[in-house]
NUSE-388795 format. One line per 3 residues: their letters; for each residue x, y, z of C-alpha. Coordinates in steps of 0.2 Angstrom, whole numbers, plus 5000, padded with zeros to 4 digits. Example, Ala and Ser with C-alpha at 12.3 -4.5 7.8 and 13.67 -1.06 7.14 Angstrom:
AS> 5062,4978,5039 ~ 5068,4995,5036
END
This chain:
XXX> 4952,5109,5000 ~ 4944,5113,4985 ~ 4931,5111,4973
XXX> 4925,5117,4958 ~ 4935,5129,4955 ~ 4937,5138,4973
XXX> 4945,5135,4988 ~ 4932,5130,5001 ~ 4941,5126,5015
XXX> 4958,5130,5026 ~ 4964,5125,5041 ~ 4981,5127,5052
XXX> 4985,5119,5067 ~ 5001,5114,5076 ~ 5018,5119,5077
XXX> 5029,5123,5063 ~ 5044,5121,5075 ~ 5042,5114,5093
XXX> 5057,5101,5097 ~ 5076,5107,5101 ~ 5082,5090,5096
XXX> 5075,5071,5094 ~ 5071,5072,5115 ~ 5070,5089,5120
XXX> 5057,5103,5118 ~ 5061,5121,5115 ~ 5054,5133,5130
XXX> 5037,5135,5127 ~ 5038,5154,5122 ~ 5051,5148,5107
XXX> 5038,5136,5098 ~ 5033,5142,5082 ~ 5015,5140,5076
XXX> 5010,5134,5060 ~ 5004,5145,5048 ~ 4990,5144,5032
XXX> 5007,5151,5022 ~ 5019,5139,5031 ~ 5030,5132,5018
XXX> 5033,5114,5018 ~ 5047,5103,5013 ~ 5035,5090,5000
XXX> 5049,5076,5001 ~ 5041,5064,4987 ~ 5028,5075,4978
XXX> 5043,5084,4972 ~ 5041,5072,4960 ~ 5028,5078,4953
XXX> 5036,5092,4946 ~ 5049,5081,4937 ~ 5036,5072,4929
XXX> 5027,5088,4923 ~ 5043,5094,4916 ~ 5048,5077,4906
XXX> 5029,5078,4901 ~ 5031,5097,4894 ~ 5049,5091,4886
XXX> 5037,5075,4877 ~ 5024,5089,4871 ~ 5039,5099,4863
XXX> 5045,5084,4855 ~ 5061,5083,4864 ~ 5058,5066,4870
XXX> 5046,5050,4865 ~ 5039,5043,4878 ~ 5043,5025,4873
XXX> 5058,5029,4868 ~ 5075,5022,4878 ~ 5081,5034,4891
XXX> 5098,5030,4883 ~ 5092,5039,4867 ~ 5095,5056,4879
XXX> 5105,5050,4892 ~ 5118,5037,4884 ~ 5129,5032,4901
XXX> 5111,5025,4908 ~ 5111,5010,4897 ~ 5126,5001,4908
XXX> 5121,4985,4915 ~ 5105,4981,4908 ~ 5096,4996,4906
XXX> 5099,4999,4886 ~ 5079,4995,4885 ~ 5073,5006,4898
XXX> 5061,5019,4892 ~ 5055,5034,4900 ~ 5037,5030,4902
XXX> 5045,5015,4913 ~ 5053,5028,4925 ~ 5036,5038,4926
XXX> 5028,5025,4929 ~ 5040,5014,4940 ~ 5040,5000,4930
XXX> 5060,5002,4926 ~ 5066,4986,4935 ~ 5078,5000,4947
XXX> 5079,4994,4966 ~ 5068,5007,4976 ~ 5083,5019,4986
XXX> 5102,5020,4987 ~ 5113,5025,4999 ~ 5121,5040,4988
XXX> 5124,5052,5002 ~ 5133,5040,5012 ~ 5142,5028,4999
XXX> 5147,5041,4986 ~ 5160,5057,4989 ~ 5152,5069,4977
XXX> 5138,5075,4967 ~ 5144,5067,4952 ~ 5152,5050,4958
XXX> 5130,5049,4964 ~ 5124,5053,4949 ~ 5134,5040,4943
XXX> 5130,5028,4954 ~ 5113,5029,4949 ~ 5118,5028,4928
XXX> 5126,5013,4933 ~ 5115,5004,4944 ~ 5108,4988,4936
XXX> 5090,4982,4935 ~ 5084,4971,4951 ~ 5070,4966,4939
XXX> 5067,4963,4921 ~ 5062,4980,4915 ~ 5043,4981,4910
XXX> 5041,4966,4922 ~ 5036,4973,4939 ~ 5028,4989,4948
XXX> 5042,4995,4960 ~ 5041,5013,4966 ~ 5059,5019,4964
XXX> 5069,5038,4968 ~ 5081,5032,4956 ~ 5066,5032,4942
XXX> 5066,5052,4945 ~ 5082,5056,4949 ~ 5086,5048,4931
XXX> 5071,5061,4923 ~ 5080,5075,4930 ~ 5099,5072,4924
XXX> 5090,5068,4909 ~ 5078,5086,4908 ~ 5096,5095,4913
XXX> 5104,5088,4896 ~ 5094,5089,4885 ~ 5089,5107,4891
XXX> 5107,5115,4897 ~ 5096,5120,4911 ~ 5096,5115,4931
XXX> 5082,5106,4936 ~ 5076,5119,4949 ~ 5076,5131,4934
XXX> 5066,5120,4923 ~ 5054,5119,4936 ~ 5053,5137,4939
XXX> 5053,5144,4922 ~ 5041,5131,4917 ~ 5028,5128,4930
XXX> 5029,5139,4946 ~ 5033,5156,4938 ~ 5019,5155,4924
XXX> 5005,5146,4938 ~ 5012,5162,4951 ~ 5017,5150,4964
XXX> 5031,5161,4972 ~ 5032,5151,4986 ~ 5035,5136,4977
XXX> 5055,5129,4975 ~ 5069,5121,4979 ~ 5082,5128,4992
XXX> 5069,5141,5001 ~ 5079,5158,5009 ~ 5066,5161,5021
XXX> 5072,5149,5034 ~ 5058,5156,5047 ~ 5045,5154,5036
XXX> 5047,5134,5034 ~ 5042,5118,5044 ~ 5056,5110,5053
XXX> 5060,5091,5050 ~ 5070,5077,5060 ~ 5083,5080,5069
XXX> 5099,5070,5060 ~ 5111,5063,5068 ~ 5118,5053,5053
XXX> 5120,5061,5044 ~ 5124,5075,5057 ~ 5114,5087,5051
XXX> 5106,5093,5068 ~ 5089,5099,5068 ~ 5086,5101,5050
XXX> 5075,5117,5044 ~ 5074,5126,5028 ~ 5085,5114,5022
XXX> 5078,5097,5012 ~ 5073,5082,5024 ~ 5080,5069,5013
XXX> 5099,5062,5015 ~ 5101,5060,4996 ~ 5091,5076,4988
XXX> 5102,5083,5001 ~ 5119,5078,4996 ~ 5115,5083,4981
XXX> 5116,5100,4983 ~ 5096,5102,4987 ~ 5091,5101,4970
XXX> 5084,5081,4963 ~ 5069,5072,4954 ~ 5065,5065,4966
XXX> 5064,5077,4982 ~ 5072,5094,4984 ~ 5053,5104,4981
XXX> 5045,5116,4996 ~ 5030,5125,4993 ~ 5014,5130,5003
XXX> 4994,5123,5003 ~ 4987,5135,4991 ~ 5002,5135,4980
XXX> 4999,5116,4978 ~ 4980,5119,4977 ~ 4984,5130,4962
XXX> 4992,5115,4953 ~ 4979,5106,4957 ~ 4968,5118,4947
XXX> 4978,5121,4933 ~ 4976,5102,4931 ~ 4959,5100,4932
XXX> 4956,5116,4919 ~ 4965,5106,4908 ~ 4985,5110,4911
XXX> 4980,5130,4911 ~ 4976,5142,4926 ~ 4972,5161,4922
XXX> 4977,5163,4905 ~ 4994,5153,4907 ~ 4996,5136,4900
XXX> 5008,5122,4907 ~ 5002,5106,4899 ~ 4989,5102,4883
XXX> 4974,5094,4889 ~ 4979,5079,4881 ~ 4995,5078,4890
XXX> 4984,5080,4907 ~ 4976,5066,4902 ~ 4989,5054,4901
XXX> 4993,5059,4919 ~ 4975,5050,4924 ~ 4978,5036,4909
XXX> 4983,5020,4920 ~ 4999,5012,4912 ~ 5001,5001,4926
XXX> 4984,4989,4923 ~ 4995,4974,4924 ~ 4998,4976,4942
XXX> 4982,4978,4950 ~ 4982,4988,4966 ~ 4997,4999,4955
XXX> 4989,5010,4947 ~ 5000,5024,4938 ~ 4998,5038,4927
XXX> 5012,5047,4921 ~ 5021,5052,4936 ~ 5005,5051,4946
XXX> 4998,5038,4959 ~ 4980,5034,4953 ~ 4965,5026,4964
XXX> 4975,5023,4977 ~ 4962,5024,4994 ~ 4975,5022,5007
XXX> 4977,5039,5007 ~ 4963,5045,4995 ~ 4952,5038,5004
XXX> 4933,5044,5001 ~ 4941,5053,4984 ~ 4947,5037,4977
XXX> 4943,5032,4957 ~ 4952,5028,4942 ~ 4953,5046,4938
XXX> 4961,5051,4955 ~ 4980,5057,4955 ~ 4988,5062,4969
XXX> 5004,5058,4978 ~ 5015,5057,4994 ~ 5027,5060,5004
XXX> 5040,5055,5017 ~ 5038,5071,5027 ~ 5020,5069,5031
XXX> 5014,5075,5014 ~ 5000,5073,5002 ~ 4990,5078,4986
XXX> 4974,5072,4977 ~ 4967,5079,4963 ~ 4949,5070,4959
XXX> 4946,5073,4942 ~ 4929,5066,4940 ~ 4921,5080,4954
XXX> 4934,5091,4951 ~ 4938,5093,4968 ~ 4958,5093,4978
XXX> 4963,5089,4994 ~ 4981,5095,4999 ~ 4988,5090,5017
XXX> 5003,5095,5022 ~ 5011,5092,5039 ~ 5030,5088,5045
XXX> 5027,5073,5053 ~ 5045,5069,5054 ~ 5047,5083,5066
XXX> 5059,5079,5079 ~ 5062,5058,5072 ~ 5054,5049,5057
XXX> 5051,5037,5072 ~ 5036,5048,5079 ~ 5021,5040,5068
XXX> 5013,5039,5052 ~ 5000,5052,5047 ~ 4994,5040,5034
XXX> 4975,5042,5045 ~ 4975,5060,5044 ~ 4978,5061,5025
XXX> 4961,5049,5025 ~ 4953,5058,5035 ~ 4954,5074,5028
XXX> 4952,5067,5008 ~ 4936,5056,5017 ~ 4931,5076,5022
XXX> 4930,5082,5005 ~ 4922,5070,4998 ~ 4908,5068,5013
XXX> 4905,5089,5009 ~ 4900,5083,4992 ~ 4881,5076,4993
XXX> 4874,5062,4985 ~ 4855,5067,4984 ~ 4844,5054,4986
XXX> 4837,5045,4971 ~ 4819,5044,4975 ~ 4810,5056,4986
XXX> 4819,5068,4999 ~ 4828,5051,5010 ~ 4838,5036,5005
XXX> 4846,5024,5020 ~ 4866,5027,5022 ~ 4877,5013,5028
XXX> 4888,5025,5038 ~ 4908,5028,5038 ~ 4917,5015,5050
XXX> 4929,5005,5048 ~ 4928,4986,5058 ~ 4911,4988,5058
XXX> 4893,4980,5052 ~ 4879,4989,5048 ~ 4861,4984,5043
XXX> 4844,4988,5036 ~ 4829,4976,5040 ~ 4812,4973,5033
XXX> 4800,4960,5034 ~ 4790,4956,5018 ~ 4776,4942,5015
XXX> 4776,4935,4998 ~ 4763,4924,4991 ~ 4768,4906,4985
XXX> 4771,4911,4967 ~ 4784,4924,4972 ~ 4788,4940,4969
XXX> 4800,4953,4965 ~ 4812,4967,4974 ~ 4819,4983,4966
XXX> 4827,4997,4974 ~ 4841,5011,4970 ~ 4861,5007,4975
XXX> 4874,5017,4976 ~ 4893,5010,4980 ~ 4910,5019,4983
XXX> 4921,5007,4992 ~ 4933,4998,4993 ~ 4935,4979,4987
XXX> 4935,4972,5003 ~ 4920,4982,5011 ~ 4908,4973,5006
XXX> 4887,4972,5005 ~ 4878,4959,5007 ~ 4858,4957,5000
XXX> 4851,4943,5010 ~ 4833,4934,5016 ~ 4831,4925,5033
XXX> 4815,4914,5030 ~ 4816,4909,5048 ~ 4815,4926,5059
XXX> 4832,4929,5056 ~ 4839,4914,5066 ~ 4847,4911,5048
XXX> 4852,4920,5033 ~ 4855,4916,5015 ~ 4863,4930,5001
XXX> 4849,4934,4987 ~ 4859,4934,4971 ~ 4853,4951,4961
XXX> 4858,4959,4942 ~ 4863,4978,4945 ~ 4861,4989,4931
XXX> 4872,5003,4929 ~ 4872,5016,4911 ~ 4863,5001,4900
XXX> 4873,4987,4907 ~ 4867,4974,4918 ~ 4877,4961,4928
XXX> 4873,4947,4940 ~ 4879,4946,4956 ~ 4878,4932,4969
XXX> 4870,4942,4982 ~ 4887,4956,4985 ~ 4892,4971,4978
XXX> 4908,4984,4983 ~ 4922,4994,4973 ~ 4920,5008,4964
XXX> 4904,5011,4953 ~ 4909,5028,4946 ~ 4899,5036,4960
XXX> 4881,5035,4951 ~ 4865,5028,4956 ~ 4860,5011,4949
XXX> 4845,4999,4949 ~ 4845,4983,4957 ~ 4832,4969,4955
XXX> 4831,4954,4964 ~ 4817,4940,4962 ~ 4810,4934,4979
XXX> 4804,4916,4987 ~ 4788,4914,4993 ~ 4785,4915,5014
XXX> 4787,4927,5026 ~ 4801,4933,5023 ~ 4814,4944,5031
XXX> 4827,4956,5019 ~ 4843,4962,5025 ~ 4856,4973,5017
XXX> 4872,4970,5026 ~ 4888,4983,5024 ~ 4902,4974,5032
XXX> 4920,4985,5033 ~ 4935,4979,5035 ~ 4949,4985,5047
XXX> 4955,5001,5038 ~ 4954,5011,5022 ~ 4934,5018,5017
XXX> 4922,5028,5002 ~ 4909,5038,5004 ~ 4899,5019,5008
XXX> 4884,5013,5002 ~ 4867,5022,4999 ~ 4850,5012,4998
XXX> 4835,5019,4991 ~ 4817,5016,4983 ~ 4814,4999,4991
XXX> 4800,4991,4983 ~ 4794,4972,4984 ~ 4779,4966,4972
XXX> 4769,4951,4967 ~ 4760,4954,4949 ~ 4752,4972,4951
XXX> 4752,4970,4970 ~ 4763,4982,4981 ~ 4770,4970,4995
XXX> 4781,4983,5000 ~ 4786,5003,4999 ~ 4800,5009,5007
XXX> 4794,5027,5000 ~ 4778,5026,5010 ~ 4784,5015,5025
XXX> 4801,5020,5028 ~ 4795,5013,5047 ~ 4794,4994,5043
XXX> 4814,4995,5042 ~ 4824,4991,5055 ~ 4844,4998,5055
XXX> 4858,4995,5064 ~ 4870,5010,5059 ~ 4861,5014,5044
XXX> 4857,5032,5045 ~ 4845,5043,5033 ~ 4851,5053,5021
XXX> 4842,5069,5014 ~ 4841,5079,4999 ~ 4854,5091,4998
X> 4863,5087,5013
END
């Protein structure tokens, strides 16, 4: 983990090596432990660096963005591809099917290759979001033409030797130092370690756009710095800041739930979790592997396990990549916005949770105020509601939320992402006795950092009907907890 500039956190745990084959375990004295330098076959981030590459190569002029890949590659425009561009590949908008089977289908490395130049669209190009290998397999053929350089060069020369990632590349010789994958029996690879995880990157001789990459937590973490400074890191510069940018510039806002920079995955909080926002990159992959970079607080998360290790059938780590992004971002405090507490709606998943206070309000009504923050996601969802009959039923109170000069009406709910700031929320009130609830209801998986309530305050004319300052005991909660300054 890290933030603002320093790596704050490191943790190793598990086992490197532990499984003989799918079934069997090693004897106990053989298993190897895994190390905070344990290097780690990234599988899908590798694409990553193929889309830093094609980036740089777009900087230098060599390509356009929104140019045809059949400018640079002309055998790609067979079947249907001649309007392809390479901002479709980055950002998986291309129209190609998600996976082949080129290791099992095709004799050699350059029938494969081929394979993929000849593919058809399944889809209109431009029309659909559909996360496809073949997208960055395509970038690297195309970076190794119009180069004259291999693909695992590029990426050295261009990225891990000026950032002084040395444990960072494809093919690594240090077969001991590596986490050990699935064992293969189709291909029958046997216990596969040191070598690429995935059947195609691997029938092509290690070395893809779309997998092929092994590096370490900190070498990843400083990629995740370089980014956040802007593309540089110690006096060495990869990317200009403006080309960083369009790797957090979603390109993909006509598929909702999509959202894709160049290369990058953006605001995606299955696995970003409580680090989620529109300026969140990050990606995954198949081995039990993950990055996110969080721009707006400058912080990283990296997570890298090797889940696959003995069978891809042993479970998804998709909760642990949650978890620890949730744990960054939970280390990060929000201070309250009034005075040293503020009510917190908690981190649960499948739960409710709620803040009660009664309030009398005279017959001409009255008003309500208080502080709100919100970092969810859209189906977690809080409710503002008054029971005028001692709870027995409840009714939502329609507010206007004002966030940085804009104000908007609600019918009672909030949730999503509100650029983690607080905002003012007003309400106008019936007369009676009344009862007010806030309601935080989560759905069945994926958080944010939740819901913070602060400066509660109801009045009628000059008249303070209630404080929630001064009489923090009126309320009643149910899974709230309080929140204090600087914690």
């Amino acid at each position: 983990m890290g933030h603002d500039g320093a790596v704050v956190a490191r943790h190793a745990s598990g086992w490197a090596s532990r499984w003989k084959d799918a079934t069997t375990e090693l004897p106990r004295d053989q298993w190897v432990p895994m190390r905070e330098d344990t290097v780690f076959d990234l599988a899908s981030v590798s694409k990553l660096f193929t889309s830093l590459v094609t980036v740089q190569l777009v900087e230098q002029g060599k390509v356009r963005l929104d140019a045809p890949v059949a400018t640079y590659l002309p055998e790609f425009a067979a079947n249907g591809k001649e309007a392809v561009t390479v901002r479709q590949l980055l950002t998986h908008t291309s129209g190609f099917t998600s996976w082949l089977p080129l290791w099992s289908k095709y004799p050699d490395k350059a029938s494969r290759i081929k394979a993929v130049m000849d593919q058809p669209p399944t889809n209109a190009p431009g029309s659909t979001y559909l996360y496809s290998d073949l997208n960055l397999i395509t970038l690297g053929v195309m970076a190794e033409r119009l180069t004259g350089k291999t693909l695992d060069r590029l990426v050295h020369d261009r990225i891990t030797a000026p950032l002084g990632m040395r444990d960072t590349g494809y093919n690594p010789t240090d077969k001991q130092r590596t986490a050990a994958t699935e064992f293969q029996t189709a291909p029958p690879r046997g216990l596969v370690w040191g070598e690429v995880h995935d059947e195609n990157a691997w029938s092509l001789g290690g070395v893809a756009g779309h997998a092929g990459v092994f590096s370490t937590a900190d070498d990843l973490g400083v990629l995740a710095q370089a980014l956040l400074n802007g593309g540089t890191y110690r006096g060495h510069r990869i990317l200009a800041t403006k080309s960083v940018e369009l790797l957090v510039t979603n390109f993909t806002e006509a598929f909702p739930g999509d959202a894709h920079g160049l290369g990058f995955e953006l605001d995606q909080r299955w696995y970003m979790d409580g680090l989620s926002g529109p300026r969140t990159a990050g990606h995954t992959g198949y081995t039990g592997t993950s990055i996110v970079i969080d721009f707006d607080s400058r912080s990283f998360a990296v997570l890298l396990t090797n889940r696959v290790h003995p069978s891809r059938d042993w479970g998804s780590n998709n909760q642990a990549r949650r978890e620890w992004a949730r744990g960054l971002a939970l280390a990060m405090p929000v201070d309250p916005r009034r005075g040293r507490t503020a009510w917190e709606s908690g981190h649960a998943d499948a739960s409710t949770a709620t803040l009660t206070a009664p309030v009398t309000v005279p017959a001409g009504g009255g008003r309500l105020g208080f502080d709100l923050f919100v970092d969810t996601e859209d189906t977690d969802v809080l409710t503002l509601e008054t029971s005028a009959d001692g709870g027995a039923t409840w009714a939502p109170l329609p507010f206007d939320l004002r966030e940085r000069g804009t104000t908007t009406h609600t019918d009672g709910t909030v949730s999503g992402y509100h650029e983690r700031r607080w905002a003012q929320a007003r309400a106008t009130l019936p007369g009676g006795d009344l009862l007010l609830r806030w309601r935080m209801t989560t759905d069945a998986q994926y958080l944010g950092r939740g819901v913070l309530v602060d400066g509660v305050r109801a009045t009628a004319g000059h008249r303070v009907l209630l404080d929630g300052e001064r009489h923090a005991d009126a309320f009643g909660t149910r899974g709230w907890s309080v929140v204090h300054r600087g914690t």
